[in-house]
C-alpha positions in Angstrom: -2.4 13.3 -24.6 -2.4 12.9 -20.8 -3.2 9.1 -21.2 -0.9 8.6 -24.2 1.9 9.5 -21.7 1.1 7.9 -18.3 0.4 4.5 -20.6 4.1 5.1 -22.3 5.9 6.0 -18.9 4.3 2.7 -17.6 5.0 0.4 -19.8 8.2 1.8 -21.6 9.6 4.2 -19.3 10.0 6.6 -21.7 11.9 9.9 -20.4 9.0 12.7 -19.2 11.6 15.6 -19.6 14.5 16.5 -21.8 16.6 17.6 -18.9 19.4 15.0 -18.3 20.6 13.6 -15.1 23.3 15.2 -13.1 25.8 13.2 -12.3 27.9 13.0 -9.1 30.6 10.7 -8.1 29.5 7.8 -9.9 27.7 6.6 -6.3 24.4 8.4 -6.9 22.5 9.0 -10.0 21.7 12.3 -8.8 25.0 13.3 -7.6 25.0 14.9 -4.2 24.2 18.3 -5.1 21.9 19.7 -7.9 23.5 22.6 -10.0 20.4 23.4 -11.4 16.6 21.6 -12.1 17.4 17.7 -13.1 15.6 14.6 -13.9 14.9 12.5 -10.7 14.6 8.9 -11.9 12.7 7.1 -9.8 12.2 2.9 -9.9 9.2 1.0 -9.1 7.8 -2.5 -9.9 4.0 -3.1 -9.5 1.9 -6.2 -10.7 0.3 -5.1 -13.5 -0.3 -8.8 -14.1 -0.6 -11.8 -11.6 -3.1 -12.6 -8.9 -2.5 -9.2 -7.0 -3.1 -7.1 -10.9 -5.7 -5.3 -8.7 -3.6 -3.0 -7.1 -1.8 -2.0 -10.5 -3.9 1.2 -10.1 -1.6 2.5 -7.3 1.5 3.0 -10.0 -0.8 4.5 -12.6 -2.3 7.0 -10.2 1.3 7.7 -8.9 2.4 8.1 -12.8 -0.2 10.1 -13.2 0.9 12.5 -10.7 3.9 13.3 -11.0 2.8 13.6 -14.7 0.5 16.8 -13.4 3.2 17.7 -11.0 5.8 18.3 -13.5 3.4 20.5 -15.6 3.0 22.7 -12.2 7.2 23.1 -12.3 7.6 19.8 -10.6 9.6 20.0 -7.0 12.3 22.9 -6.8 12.1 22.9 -10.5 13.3 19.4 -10.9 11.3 16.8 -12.4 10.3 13.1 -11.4 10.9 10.6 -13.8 8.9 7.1 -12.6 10.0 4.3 -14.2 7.1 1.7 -12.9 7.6 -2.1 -14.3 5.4 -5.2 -14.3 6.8 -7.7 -12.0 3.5 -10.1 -12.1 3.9 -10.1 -7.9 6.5 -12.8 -8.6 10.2 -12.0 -6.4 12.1 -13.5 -9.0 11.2 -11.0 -11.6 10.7 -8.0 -9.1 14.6 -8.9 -8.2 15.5 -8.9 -11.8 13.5 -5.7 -12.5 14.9 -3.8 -9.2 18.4 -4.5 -11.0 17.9 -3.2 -14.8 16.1 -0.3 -12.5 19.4 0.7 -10.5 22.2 -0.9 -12.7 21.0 -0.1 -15.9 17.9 3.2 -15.5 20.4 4.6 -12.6 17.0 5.2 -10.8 17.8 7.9 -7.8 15.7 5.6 -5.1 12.8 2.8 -5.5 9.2 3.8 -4.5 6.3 2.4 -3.4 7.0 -1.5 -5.3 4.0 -3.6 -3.9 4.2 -6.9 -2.3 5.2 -8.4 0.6 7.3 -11.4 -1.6 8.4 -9.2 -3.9 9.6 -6.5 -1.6 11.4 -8.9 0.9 13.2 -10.3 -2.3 15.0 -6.9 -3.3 15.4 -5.9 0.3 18.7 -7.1 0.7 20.0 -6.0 -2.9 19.0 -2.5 -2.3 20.5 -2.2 1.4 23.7 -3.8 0.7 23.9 -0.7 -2.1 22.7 2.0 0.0 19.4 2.4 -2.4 16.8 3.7 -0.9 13.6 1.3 -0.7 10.9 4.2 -0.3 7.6 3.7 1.6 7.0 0.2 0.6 4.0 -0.7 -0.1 2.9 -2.8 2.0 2.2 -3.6 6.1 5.2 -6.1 7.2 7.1 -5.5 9.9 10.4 -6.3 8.3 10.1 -2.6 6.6 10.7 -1.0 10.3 14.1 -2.5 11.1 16.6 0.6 10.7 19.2 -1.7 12.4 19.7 -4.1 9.9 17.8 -2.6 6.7 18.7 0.8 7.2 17.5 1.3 3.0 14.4 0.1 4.0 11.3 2.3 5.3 7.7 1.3 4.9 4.3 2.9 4.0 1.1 0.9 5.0 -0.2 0.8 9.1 2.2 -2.4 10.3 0.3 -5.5 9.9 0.8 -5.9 13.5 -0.7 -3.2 14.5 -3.6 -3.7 12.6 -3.9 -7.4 14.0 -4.0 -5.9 17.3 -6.7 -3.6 16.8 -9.0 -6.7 15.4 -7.8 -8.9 18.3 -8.6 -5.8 20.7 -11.7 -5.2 19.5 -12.9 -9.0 19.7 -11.6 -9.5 22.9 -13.7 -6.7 24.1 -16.7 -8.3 23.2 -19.3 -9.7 25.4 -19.1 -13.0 23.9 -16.5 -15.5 24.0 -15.4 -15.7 20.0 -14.9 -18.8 18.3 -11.9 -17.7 15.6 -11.2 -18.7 12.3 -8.1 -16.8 10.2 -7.3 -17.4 6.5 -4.2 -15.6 5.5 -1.5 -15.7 2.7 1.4 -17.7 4.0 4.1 -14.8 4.0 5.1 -12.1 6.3 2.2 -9.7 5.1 -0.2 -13.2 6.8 1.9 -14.3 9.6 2.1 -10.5 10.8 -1.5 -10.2 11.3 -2.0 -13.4 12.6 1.0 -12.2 15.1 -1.1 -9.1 16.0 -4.1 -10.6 16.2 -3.0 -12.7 18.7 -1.4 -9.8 20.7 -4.5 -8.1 21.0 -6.8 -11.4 22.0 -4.4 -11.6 25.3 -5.9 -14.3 27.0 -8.6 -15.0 24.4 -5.8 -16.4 21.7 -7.1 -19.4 22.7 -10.0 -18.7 20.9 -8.7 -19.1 17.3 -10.1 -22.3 16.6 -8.9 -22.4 13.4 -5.7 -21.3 11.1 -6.0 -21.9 7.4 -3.3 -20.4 5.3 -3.5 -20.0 0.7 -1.0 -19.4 -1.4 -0.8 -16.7 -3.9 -0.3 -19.2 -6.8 -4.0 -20.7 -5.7 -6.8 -20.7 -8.2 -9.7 -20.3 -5.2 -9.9 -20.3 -1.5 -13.0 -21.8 -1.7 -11.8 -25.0 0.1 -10.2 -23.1 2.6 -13.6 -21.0 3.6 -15.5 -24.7 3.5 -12.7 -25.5 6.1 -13.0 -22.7 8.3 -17.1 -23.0 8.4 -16.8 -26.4 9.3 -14.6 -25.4 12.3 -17.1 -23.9 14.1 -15.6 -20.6 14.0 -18.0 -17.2 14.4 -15.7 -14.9 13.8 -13.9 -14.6 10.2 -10.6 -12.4 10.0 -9.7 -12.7 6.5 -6.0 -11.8 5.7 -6.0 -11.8 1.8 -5.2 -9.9 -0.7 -7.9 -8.7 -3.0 -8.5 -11.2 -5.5 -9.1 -13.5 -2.8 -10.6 -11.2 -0.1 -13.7 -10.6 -2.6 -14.0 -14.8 -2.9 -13.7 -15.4 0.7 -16.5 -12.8 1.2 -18.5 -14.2 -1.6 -18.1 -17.8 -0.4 -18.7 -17.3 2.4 -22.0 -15.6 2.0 -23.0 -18.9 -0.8 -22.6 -21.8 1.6 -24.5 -19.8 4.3 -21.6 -19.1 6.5 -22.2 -16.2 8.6 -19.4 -15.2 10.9 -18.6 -11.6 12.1 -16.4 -10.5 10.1 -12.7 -8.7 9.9 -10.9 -7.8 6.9 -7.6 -6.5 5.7 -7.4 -3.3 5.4 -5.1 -4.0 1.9 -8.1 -5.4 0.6 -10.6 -3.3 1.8 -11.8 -1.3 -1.5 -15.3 -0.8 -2.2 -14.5 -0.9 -5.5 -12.4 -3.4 -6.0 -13.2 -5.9 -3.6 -16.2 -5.6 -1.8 -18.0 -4.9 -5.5 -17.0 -8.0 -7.1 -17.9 -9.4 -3.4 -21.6 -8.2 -3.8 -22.2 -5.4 -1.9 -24.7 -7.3 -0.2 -22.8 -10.5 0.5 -20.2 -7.8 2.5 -22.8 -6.1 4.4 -21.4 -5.7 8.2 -17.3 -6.6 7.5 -15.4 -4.8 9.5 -11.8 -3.3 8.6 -9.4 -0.3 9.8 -9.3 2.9 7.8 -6.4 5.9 7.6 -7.7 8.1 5.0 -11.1 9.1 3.3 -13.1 6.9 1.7 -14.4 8.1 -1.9 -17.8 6.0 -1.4 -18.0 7.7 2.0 -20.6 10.4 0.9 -19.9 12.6 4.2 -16.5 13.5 2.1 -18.4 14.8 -0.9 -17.6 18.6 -0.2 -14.8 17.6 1.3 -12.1 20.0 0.0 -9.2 17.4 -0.5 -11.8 15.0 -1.6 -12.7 17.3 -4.5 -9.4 18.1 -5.3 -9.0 14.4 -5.8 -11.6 13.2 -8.2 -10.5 16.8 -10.2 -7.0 15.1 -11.0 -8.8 11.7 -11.8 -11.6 13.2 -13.9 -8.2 14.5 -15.3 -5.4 12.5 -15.7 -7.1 9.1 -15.1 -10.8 9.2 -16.5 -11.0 5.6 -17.1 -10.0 4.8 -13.5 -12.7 3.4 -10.7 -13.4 6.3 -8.4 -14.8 3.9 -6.0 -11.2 2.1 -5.7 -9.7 3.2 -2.4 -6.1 2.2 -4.2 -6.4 5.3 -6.1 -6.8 7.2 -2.8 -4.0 5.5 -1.5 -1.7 6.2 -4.6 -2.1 10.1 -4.6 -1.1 10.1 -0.7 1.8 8.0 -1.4 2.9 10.5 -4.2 2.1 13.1 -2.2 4.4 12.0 0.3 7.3 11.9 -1.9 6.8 14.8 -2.7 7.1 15.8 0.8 9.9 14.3 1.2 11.9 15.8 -2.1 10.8 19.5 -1.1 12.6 18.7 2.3 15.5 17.6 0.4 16.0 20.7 -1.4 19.2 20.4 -4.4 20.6 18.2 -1.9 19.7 14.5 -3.9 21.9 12.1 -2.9 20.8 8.7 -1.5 21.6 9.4 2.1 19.8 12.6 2.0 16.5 11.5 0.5 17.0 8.3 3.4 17.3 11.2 5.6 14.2 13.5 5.2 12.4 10.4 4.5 13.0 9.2 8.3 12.3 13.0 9.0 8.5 13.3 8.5 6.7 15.7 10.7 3.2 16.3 10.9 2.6 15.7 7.6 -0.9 15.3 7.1 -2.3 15.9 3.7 -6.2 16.8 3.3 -7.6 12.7 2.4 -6.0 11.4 5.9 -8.5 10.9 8.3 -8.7 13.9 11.1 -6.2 13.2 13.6 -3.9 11.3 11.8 -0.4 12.2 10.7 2.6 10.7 9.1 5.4 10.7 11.5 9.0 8.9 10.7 12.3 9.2 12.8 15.5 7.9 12.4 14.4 5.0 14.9 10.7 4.9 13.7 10.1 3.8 10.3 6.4 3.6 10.3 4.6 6.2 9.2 1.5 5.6 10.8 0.2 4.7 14.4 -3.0 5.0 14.4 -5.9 3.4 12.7 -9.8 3.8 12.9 -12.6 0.8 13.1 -15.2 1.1 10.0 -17.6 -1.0 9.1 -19.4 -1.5 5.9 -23.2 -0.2 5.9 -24.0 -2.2 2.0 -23.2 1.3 0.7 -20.0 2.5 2.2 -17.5 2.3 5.3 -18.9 3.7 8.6 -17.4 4.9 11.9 -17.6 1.4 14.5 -15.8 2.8 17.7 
């Protein structure tokens, strides 16, 4: 039963509840004040399909919770309605989906749609209609511009940032790095390529080597051949994760043996490093946020056991070694957060408000230490990031 709904709500967007919608003024699905427990419709494109089909997972897992969540009462009796659409991570069709979403669903806000592209495409269609573009998922430093997207907010530690802490980290090193970077060639690439070089200071001069893919490419084969024959002995590998577990593969074939830094986006045990060969990923490095569920030091953790409860659950099928799911039940989690905080009150500028008003929220899989903190001025949610490296079984503590 439990599957037989997530898979229609996915695909069909079929109404959870028979509560109808409020209405308001006409501006906001929602209305601006709840007279009682309502439907709040919420949009979302993921790609199901397409080269980045990995990270469909993270829309299932959120369906799925909000799914157990409305059995529980849902938030102050209202219920979430996700409407969560294919876009194949193409931003023509994401734009045309965002649009049946508001114009046509009368979704509330948009959630967690994936994709740098894709997300950049329907950024200025939802600002210039005051519709919220919740926690995006993904990294860009676009999604922290209140100024001029003020609709806008992201999710994922700012590629930036995470650049840094791999250009940091090298530049501490005794040795003096020969770098190679492969990355997509959009914001989510050029971001970390930005960082990295922040962090490398003087040592930027090091990056011997900047190959970019596209995401419409078959391989990066060619491009790891390239970067090998560079001379580079240092590998940061800015992909997504179709193409972070070939890099690592190729790599590993034609006897290329770099250190090695990868995305955290692609950074799934599961899902990437799996396919990889486990053995072929042996000593990658990456930056970690929240528990790992191949990390066997969380096994009795309590949060961690809550977790693989609602996937035995609701998603029994699903890869338990796939970090995405992790990452999808914070993210829902987190709206949650920020619906409690917005009481009856559901209007647009509300929910933009407690969304930009996230203190101290720190639910049980984050990493101890780290919080999700937003402001008015600050639309990242995270600032902090940990150094991991992968032992052939799991991700360990590096510094």
């Amino acid at each position: 039963m439990k599957k037989r709904e997530i898979r229609s709500l996915l695909l069909v967007g079929v109404v959870l509840g028979a509560l109808g919608c409020k209405r308001g003024d006409g501006s906001d699905p929602a209305g601006s004040r709840a007279s009682g427990p309502v439907e709040i419709k919420v949009g979302q494109t993921m790609p199901y399909s397409g080269p980045a089909s990995a990270y469909g997972t993270i829309g299932k897992v959120e369906a799925a919770y909000f799914v157990k969540l409305n059995k529980a009462g849902g938030v102050h009796g209202h219920r979430i309605n996700l409407i969560s659409v294919d876009d194949g991570y193409s931003p023509a069709r994401a734009v045309e989906q965002v649009r049946k979403l508001v114009e046509q669903d009368q979704v509330l806000f948009i959630f967690q749609s994936l994709g740098t592209p894709s997300n950049a495409a329907i950024q200025p269609y939802l600002n210039s209609n005051k519709v919220p573009q919740l926690f995006v998922a993904t990294g860009a430093t676009r999604w922290g511009d209140p100024e001029h997207f003020p609709w806008t907010i992201g999710y994922n530690p700012s590629y930036e940032l995470e650049g840094r802490t791999y250009g940091k980290t090298i530049a501490s090193r005794p040795e003096d790095a020969k770098i190679g970077v492969l990355y997509q060639n959009d914001d989510y690439g050029k971001d970390m390529l930005k960082g990295l070089k922040q962090g490398l200071g003087a040592r930027a001069k090091n990056v011997v080597a900047e190959v970019t893919y596209e995401v419409s490419d078959a391989t990066v084969d060619s491009q790891i051949a390239m970067l090998k024959a560079s001379g580079a002995d240092t590998f940061v590998n800015v992909t997504t994760p179709k193409f972070a577990a070939q890099a690592i593969r190729k790599a590993y074939d034609i006897g290329w043996k770099p250190r090695q830094y990868l995305s955290n986006v692609s950074a799934s045990v599961g899902s990437v490093l799996t396919p990889a060969g486990l053995d072929k990923a042996v000593g990658v490095y990456t930056v970690g946020y929240f528990k790992d569920p191949t990390d066997k030091q969380w096994d009795d953790d309590p949060a961690m056991k809550e977790w693989r409860a609602f996937m035995k659950e609701y998603m029994p099928d699903a890869n338990l070694s796939d970090a995405s799911n992790v990452y999808g039940y914070l993210a829902a989690q987190t709206l949650v957060q920020v619906l409690e905080q917005c009481g009856d009150d559901l209007s647009r500028a509300n929910v933009m408000k407690q969304a930009t008003n996230l203190k101290g929220f720190a639910p049980g899989l984050l990493l101890s230490g780290i919080k999700i903190e937003t402001a008015p001025n600050d639309y990242f949610p995270f600032d902090q990031l940990a150094l991991v490296r992968f032992d052939g079984t799991t991700w360990v503590p590096a510094g």
